[in-house]
C-alpha positions as CSV (number, residue, x, y, z in Angstrom):
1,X,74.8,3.2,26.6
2,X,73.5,5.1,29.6
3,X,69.4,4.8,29.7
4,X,66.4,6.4,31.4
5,X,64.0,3.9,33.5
6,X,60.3,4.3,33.3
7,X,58.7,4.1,36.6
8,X,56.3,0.5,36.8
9,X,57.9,-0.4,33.7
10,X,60.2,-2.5,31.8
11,X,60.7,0.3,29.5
12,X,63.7,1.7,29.3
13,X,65.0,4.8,26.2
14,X,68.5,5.2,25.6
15,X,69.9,8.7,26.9
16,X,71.6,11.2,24.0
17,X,72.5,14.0,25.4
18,X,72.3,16.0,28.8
19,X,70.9,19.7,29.1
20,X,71.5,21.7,32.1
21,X,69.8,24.9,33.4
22,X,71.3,27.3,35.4
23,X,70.2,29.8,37.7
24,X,66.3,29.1,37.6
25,X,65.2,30.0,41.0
26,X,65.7,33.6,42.2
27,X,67.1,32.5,45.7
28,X,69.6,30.0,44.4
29,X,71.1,32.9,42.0
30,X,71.1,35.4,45.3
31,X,72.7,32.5,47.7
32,X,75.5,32.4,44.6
33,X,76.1,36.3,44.4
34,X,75.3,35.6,40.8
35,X,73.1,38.3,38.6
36,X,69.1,37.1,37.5
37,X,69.2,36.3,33.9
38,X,66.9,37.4,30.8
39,X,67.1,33.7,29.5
40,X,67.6,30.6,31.1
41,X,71.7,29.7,31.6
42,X,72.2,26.3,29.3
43,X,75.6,23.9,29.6
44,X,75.9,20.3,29.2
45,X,76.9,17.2,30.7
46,X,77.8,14.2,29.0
47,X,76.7,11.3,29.2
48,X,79.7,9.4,30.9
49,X,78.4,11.3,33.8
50,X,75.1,9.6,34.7
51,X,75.0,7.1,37.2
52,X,71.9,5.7,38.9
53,X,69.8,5.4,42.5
54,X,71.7,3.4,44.5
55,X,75.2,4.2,42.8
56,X,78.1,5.9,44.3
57,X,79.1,9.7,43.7
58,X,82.9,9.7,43.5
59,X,84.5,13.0,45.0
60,X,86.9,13.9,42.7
61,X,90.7,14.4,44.0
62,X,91.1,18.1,42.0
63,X,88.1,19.5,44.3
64,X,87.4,20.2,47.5
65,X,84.0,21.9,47.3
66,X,81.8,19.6,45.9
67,X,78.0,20.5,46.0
68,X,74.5,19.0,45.6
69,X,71.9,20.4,43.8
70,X,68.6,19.1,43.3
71,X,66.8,19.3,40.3
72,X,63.7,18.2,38.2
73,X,64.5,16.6,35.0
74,X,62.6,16.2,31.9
75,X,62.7,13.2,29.4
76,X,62.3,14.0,26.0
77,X,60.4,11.9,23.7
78,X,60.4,13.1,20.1
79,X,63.0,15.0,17.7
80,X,62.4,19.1,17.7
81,X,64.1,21.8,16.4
82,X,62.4,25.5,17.0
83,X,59.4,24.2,18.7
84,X,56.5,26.4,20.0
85,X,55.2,26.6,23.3
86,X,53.0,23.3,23.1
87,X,55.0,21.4,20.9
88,X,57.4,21.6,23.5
89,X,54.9,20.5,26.2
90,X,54.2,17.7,23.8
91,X,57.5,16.8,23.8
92,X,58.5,16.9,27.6
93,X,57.2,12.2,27.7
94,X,58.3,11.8,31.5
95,X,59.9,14.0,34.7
96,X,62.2,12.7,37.3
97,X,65.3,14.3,39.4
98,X,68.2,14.2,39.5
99,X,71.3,15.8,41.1
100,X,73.6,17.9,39.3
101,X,76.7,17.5,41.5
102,X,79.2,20.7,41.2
103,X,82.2,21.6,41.7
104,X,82.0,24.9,43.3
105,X,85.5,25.6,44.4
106,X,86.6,24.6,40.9
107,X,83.5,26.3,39.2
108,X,84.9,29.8,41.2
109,X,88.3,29.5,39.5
110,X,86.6,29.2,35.9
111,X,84.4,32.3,36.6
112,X,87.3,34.1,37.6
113,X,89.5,33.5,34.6
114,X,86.2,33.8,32.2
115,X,86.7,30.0,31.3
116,X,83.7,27.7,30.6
117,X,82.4,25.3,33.7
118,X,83.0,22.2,32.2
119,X,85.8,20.4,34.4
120,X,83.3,21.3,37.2
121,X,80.0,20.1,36.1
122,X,81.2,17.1,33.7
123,X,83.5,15.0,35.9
124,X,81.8,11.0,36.3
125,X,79.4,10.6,38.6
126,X,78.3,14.4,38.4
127,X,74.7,13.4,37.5
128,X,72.5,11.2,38.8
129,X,69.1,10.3,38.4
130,X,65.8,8.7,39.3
131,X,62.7,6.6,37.1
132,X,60.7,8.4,35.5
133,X,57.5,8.5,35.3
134,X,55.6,9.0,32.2
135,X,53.9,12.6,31.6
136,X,50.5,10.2,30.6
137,X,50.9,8.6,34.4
138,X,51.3,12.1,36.0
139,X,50.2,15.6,35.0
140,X,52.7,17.9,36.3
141,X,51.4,21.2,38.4
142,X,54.2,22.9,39.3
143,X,52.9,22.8,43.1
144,X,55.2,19.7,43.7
145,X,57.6,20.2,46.1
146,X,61.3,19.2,45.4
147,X,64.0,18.0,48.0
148,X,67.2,16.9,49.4
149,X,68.3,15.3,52.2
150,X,72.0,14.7,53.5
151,X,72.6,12.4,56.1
152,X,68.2,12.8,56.9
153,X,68.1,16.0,57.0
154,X,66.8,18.8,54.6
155,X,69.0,20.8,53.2
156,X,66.8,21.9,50.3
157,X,62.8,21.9,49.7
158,X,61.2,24.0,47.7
159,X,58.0,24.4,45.2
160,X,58.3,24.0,41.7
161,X,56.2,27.1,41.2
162,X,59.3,29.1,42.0
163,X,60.8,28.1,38.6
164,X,61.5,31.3,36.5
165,X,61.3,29.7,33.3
166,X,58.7,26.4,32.9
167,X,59.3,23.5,31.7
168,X,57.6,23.9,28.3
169,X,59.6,27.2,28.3
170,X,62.8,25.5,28.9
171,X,62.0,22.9,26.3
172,X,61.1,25.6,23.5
173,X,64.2,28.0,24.3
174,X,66.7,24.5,24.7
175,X,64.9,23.8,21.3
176,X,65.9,27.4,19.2
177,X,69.8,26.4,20.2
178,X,69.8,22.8,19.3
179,X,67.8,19.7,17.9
180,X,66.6,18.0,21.1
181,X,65.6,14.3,20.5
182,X,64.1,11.2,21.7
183,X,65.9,10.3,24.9
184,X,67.1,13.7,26.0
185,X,67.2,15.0,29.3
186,X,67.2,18.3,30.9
187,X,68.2,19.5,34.2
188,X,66.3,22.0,35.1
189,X,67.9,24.0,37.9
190,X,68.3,23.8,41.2
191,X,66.7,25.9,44.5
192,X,68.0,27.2,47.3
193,X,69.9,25.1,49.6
194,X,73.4,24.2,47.8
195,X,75.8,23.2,50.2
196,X,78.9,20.4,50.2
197,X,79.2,17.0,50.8
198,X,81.5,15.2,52.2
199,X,82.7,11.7,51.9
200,X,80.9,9.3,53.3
201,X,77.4,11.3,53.1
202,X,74.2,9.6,52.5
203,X,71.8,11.3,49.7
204,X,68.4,10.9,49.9
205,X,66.5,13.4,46.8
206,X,62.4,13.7,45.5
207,X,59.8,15.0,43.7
208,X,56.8,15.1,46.4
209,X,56.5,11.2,46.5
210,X,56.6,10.6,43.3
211,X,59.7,9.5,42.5
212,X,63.1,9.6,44.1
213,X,66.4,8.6,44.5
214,X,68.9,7.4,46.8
215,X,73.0,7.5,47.0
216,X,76.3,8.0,48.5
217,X,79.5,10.0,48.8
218,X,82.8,7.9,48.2
């Protein structure tokens, strides 16, 4: 079983399932073509798509568009079903990031034939992820700034304040669709800055320094 690493810590909580938001900053979805929605955009991964710092990102042979985006994730750390507003603050025990890898040439052929994302968001490797570190360590302000480098150089960097829909928001609309439980995590969308990779490319990704994460493209 997959697991999520706390930061300074032997701690380690067994990961469930993965939640992914969509289209959460306004100059991601206007890079994309793609219309600004009334509520946040919610697929999943599974979990036989998480691999770690350090690990290799496979490119997969049915693509040849594979992107990175950059993302804060949030680690759940209590069962709740139709939470409010602090409830789901309550819940939210650690952030991260992550990258939610994607298949965009792949993704574009689904869209097209009104068919779900799935063989482009949930093939292995298609999610990786830093330590967290605990909520009770680190006070989130949404001022952070969140990154990605390829090869050393920025490709994205942007504020969390430019989040549409807060993580407590996230967490209480995720929450009216589905039980969310101890060991959850949620992607929360990526900024501006989406681009491919290429075999061979070095990933370097952060939350302002507090935690990060580092891998490759095989």
């Amino acid at each position: 079983m997959k697991t999520a690493k706390i930061k300074n810590s032997n701690w380690e909580l067994p990961i469930r399932k993965i939640v992914c938001v969509g289209r959460n900053y306004v100059e991601h979805i206007q890079e994309l073509g793609n219309e600004v929605p009334e509520k946040p955009v919610v697929f999943i991964k599974p979990a036989s798509s998480l691999i770690y710092s350090g690990d290799k990102i496979i490119y997969p042979e049915f693509s040849q568009d594979m992107h990175h985006e950059v993302e804060l994730v949030l680690l759940i750390g209590r069962t709740i079903k139709n939470a409010d507003k602090q409830n789901s603050e309550d819940a939210i025990l650690a952030y991260g990031v992550g990258l939610d890898m994607t298949l965009r040439d792949v993704q574009n052929q689904l869209k097209q034939k009104g068919h779900p994302w799935t063989i482009a968001k949930c093939f292995d490797t298609s999610a990786v992820i830093s330590d967290f570190i605990l909520k009770s360590d680190y006070q989130l302000k949404l001022d952070e700034e969140i990154f990605l480098k390829v090869n050393g150089v920025f490709r994205q960097k942007d504020s969390l304040a430019k989040m549409m829909f807060k993580p407590a928001e996230l967490v209480e609309y995720v929450s009216s669709l589905m039980t969310l439980e101890e060991g959850d995590l949620i992607f929360t969308g990526t900024p501006k800055g989406v681009s491919k990779v290429n075999k061979g490319d070095k990933l370097e990704a952060g939350l302002s320094d507090l935690v990060s994460l580092n891998c490759s493209v095989e």
